[in-house]
NUTORKOL-925005 format. One line per field, with one value per residue: residue number from 1; x, y, z of N, C-alpha, C, CB in turn. Coordinates in nm, 3 decimals. Glycine has a CB too. Example, Ala and Ser with C-alpha at 12.3 -4.5 7.8 and 13.67 -1.06 7.14 Angstrom:
<lumgus>
n = (1, 2)
nX = (1.319, 1.285)
nY = (-0.569, -0.225)
nZ = (0.780, 0.708)
caX = (1.230, 1.367)
caY = (-0.450, -0.106)
caZ = (0.780, 0.714)
cX = (1.320, 1.290)
cY = (-0.330, 0.003)
cZ = (0.780, 0.787)
cbX = (1.131, 1.408)
cbY = (-0.447, -0.060)
cbZ = (0.905, 0.572)
</lumgus>
This chain:
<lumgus>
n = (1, 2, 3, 4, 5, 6, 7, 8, 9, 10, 11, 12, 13, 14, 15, 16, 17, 18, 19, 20, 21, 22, 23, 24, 25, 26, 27, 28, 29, 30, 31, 32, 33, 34, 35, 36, 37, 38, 39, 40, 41, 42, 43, 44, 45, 46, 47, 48, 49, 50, 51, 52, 53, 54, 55, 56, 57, 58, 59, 60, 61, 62, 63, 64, 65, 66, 67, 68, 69, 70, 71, 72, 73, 74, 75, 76, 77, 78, 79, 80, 81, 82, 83, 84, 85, 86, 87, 88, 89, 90, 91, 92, 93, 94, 95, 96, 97, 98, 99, 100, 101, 102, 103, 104, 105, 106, 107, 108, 109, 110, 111, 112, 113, 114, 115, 116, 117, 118, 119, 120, 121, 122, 123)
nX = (-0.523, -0.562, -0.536, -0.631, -0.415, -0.196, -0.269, -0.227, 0.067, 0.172, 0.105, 0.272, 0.514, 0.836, 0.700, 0.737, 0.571, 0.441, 0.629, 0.698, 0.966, 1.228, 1.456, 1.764, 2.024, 2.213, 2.245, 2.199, 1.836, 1.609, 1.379, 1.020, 0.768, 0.420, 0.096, -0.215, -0.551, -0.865, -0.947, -0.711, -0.393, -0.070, 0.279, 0.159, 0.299, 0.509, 0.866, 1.123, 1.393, 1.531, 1.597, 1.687, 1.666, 1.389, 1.172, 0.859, 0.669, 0.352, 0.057, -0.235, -0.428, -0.756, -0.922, -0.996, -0.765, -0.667, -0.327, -0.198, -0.029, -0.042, 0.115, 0.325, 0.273, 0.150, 0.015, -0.154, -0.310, -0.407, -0.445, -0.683, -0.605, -0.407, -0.142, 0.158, 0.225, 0.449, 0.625, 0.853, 1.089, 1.235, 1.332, 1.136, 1.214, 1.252, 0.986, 0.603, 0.412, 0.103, -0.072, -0.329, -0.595, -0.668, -0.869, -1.242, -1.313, -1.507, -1.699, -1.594, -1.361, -1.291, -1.103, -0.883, -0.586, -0.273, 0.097, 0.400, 0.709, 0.959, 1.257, 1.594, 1.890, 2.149, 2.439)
nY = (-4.674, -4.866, -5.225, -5.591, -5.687, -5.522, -5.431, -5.650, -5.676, -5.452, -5.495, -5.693, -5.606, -5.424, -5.212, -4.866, -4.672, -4.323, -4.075, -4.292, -4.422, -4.480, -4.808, -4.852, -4.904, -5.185, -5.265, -5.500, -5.674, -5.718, -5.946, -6.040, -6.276, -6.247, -6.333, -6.280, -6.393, -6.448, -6.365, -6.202, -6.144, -6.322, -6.370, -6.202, -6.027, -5.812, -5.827, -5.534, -5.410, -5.070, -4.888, -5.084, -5.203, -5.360, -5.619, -5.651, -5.938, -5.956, -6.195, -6.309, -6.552, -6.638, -6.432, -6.079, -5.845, -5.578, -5.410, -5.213, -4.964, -4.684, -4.445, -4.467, -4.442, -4.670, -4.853, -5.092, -5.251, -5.636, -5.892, -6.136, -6.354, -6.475, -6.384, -6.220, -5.928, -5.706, -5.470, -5.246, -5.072, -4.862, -4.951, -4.827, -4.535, -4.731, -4.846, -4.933, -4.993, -4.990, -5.280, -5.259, -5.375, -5.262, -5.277, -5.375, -5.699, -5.871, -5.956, -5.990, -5.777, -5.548, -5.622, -5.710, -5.701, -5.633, -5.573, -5.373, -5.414, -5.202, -5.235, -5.073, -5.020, -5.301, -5.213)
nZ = (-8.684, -8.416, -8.454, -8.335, -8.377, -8.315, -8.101, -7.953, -8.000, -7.889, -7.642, -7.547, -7.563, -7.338, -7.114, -7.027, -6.762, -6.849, -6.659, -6.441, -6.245, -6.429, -6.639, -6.613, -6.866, -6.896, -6.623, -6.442, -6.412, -6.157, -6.198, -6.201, -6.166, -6.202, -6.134, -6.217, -6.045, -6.009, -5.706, -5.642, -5.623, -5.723, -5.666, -5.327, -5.194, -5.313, -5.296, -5.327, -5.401, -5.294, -5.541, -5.746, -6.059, -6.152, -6.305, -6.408, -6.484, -6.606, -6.603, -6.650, -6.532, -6.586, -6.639, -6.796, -6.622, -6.423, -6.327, -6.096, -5.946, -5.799, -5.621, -5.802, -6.042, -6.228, -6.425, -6.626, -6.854, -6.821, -7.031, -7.065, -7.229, -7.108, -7.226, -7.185, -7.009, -6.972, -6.737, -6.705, -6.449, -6.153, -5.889, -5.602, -5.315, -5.001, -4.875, -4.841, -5.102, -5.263, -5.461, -5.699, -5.819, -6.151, -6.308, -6.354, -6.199, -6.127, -5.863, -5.588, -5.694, -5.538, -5.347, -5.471, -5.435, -5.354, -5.262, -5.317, -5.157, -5.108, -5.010, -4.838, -4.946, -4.869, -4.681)
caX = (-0.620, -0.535, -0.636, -0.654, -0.299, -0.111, -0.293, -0.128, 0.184, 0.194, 0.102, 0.415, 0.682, 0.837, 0.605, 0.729, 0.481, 0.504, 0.617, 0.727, 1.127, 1.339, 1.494, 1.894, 2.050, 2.338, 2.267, 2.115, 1.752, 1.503, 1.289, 0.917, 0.670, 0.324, -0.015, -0.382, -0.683, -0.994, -0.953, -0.533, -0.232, 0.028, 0.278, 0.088, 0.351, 0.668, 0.998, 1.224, 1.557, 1.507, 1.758, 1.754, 1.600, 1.260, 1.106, 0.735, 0.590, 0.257, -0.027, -0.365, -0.482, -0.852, -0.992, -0.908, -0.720, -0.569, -0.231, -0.184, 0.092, -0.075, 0.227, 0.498, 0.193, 0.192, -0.151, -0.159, -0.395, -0.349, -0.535, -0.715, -0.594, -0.235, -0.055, 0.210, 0.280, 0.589, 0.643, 1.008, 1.118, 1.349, 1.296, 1.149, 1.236, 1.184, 0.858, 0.504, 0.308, -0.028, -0.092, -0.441, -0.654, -0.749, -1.008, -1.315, -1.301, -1.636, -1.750, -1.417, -1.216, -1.260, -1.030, -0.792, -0.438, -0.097, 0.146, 0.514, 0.800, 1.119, 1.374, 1.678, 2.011, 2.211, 2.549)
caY = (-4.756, -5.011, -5.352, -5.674, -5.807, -5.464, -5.424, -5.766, -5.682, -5.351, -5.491, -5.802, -5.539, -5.358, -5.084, -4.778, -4.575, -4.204, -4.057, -4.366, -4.425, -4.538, -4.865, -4.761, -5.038, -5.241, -5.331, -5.640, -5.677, -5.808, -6.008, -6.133, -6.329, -6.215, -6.388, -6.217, -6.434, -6.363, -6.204, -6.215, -6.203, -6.428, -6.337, -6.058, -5.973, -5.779, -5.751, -5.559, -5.322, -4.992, -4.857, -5.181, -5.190, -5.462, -5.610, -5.772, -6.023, -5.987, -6.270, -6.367, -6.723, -6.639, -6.298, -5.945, -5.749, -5.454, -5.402, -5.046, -4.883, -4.490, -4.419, -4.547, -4.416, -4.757, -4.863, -5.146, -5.408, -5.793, -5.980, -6.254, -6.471, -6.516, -6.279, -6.169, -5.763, -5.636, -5.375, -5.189, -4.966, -4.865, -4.958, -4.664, -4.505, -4.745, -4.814, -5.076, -4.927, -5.079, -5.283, -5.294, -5.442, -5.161, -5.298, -5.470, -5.794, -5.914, -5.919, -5.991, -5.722, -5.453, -5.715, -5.779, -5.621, -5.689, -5.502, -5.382, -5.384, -5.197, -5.251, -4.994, -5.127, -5.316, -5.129)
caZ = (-8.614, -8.362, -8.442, -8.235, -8.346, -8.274, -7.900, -7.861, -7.991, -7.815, -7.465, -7.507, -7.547, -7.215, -7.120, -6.911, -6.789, -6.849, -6.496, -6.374, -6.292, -6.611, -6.596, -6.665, -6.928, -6.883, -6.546, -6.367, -6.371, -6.100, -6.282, -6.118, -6.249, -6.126, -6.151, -6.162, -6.104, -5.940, -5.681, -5.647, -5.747, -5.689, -5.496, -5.283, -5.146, -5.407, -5.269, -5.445, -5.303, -5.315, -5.675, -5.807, -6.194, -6.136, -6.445, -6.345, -6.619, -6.515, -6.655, -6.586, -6.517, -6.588, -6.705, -6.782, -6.479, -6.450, -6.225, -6.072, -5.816, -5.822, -5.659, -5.923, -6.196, -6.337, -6.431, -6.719, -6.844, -6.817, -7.073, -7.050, -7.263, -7.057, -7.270, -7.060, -7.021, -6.880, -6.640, -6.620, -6.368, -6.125, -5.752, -5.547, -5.193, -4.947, -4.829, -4.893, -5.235, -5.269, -5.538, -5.702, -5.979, -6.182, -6.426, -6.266, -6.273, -6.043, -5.764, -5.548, -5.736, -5.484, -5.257, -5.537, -5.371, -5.364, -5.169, -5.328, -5.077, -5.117, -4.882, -4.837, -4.994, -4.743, -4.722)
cX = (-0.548, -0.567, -0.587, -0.498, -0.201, -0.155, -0.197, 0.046, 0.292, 0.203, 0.209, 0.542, 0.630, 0.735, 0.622, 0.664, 0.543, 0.552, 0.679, 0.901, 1.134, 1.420, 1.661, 1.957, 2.213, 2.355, 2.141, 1.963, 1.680, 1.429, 1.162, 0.783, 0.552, 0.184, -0.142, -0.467, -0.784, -0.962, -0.797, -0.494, -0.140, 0.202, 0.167, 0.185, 0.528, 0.740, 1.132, 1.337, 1.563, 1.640, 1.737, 1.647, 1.492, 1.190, 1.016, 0.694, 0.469, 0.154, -0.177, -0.396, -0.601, -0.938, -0.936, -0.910, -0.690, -0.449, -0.192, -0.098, 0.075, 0.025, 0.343, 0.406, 0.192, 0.070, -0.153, -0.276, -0.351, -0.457, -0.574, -0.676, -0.408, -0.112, 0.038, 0.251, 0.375, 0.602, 0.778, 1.014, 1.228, 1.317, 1.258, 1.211, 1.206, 1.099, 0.720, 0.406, 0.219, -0.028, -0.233, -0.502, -0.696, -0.878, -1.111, -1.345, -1.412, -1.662, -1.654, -1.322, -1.197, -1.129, -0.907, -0.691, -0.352, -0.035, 0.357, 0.587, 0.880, 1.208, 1.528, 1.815, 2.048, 2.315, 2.639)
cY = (-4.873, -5.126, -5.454, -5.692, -5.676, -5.426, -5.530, -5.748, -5.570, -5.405, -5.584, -5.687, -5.466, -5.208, -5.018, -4.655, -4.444, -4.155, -4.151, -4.351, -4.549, -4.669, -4.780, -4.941, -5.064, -5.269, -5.466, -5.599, -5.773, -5.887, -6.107, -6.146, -6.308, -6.289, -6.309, -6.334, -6.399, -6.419, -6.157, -6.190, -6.253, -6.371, -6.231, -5.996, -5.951, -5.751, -5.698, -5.479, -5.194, -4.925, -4.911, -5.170, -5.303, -5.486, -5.707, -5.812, -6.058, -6.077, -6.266, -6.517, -6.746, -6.510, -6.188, -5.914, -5.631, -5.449, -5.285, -5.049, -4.727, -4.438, -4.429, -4.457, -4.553, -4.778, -4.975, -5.250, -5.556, -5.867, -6.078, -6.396, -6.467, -6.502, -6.234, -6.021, -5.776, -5.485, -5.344, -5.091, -4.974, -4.856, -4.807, -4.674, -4.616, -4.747, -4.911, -4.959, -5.028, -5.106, -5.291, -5.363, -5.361, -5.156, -5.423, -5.585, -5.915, -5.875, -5.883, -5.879, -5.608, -5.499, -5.774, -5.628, -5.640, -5.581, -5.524, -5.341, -5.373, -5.150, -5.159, -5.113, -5.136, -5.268, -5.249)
cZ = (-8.548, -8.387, -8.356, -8.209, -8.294, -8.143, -7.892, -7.901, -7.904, -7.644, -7.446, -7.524, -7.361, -7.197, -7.019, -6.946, -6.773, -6.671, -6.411, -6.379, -6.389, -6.549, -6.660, -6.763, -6.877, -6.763, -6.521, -6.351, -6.277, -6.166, -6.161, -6.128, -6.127, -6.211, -6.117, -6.191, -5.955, -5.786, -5.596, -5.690, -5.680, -5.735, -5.458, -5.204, -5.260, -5.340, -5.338, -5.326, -5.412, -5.446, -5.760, -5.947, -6.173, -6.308, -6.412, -6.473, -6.554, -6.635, -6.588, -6.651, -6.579, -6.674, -6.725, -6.664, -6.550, -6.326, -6.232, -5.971, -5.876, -5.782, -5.701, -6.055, -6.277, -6.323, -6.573, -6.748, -6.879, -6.900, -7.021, -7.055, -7.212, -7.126, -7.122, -7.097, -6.896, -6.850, -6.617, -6.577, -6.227, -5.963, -5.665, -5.404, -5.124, -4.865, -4.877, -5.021, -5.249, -5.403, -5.593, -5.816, -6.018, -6.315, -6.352, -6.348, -6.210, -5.926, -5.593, -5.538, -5.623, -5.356, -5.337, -5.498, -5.367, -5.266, -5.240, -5.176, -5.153, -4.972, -4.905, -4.843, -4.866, -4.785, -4.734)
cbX = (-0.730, -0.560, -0.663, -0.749, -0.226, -0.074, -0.484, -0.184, 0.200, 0.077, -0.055, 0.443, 0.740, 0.993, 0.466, 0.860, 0.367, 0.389, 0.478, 0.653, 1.246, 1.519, 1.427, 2.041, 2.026, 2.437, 2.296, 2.180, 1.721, 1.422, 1.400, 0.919, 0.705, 0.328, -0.007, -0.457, -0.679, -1.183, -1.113, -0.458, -0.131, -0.028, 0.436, -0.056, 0.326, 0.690, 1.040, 1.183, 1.776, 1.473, 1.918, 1.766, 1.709, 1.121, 1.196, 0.582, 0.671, 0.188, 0.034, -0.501, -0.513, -0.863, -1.088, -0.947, -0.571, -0.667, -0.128, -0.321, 0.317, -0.201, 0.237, 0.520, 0.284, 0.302, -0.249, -0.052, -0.507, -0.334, -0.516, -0.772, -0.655, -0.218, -0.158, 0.336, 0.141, 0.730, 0.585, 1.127, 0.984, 1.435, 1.421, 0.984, 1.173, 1.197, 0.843, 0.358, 0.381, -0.171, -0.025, -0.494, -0.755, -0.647, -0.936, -1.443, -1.147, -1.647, -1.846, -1.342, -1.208, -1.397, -1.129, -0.838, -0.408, -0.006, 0.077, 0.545, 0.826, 1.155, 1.425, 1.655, 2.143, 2.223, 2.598)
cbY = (-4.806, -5.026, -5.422, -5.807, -5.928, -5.377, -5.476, -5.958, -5.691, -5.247, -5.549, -5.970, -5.352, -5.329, -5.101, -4.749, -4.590, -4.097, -4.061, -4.485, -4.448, -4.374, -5.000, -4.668, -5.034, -5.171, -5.235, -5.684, -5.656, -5.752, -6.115, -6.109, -6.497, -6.046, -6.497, -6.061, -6.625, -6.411, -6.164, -6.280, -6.079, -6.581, -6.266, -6.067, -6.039, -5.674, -5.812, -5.469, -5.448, -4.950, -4.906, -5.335, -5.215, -5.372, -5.639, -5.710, -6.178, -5.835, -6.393, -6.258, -6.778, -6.662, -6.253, -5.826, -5.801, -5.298, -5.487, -4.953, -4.950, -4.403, -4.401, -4.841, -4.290, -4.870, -4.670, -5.184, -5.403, -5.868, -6.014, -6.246, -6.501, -6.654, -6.145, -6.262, -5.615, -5.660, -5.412, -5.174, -4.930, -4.758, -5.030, -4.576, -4.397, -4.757, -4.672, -5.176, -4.897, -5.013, -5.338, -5.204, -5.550, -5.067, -5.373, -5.411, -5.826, -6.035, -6.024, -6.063, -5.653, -5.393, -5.834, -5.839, -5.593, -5.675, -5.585, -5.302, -5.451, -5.080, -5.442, -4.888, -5.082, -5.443, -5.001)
cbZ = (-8.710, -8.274, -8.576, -8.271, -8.515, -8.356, -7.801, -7.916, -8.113, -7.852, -7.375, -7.652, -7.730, -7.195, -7.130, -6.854, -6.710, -6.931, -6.448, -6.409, -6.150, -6.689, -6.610, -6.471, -7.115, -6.926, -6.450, -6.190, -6.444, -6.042, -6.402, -6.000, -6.313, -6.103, -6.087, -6.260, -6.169, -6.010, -5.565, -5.655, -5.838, -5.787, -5.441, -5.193, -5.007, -5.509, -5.198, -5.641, -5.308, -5.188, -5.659, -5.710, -6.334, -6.010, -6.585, -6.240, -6.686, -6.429, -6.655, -6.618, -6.363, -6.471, -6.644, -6.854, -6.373, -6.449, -6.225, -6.031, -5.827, -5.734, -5.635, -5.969, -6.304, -6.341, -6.466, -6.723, -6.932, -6.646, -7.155, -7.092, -7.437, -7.036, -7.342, -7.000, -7.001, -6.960, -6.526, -6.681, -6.329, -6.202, -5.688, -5.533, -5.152, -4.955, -4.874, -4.704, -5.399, -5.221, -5.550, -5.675, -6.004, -6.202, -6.621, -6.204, -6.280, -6.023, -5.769, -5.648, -5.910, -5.441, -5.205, -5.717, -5.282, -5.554, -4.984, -5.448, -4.982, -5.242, -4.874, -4.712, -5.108, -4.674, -4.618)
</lumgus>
């Protein structure tokens, strides 16, 4: 049985989703702090470089979210109470992946978006 304190201890460790790319260890991570509140997130705009290992610490300011990229498969929830969950993975192709809020969060949320950029290594 899950209870309250192992959801929270489950959602503070790194969490890669099934399907998604693997971060690889022993190199350099991105690291980028992300904000949900109604009806945002802060940045809205992710830039990462397409390869590179990314690790998002995503929070909320205000209520439950959810933060999704359907194509990466990542889909997680963001508590309320400004727990932070982490997101690792491994930069995709580049190209702009929509980000969304995937747990409703009022009236707003259908307008809550983000937008990853990855940019092709410079040689």
């Amino acid at each position: 049985m899950l209870t309250p304190r192992i959801l929270t201890t489950l959602m503070t460790l790194a969490i890669v989703m099934p399907g998604a790319p693997s971060v690889r260890t022993g190199v350099p991570v991105h690291e980028i702090e992300i904000v949900a509140k109604k009806f945002t997130f802060e940045p809205s705009t992710i830039n990462v470089v397409a390869g590179e290992q990314v690790r998002l610490v995503i929070r909320s300011a205000d209520t439950k979210h959810g933060f999704a990229i359907e194509k990466l498969k990542i889909d997680v929830d963001v508590p309320k109470d400004g727990t932070p969950v982490t997101v690792e993975f491994t930069a995709p192709a580049a190209g702009r992946y929509q980000v969304e809020c995937s747990d409703f969060c009022g009236l707003g949320h259908r307008h809550m978006k983000a937008e990853l950029v990855s940019a092709a290594p410079s040689r």
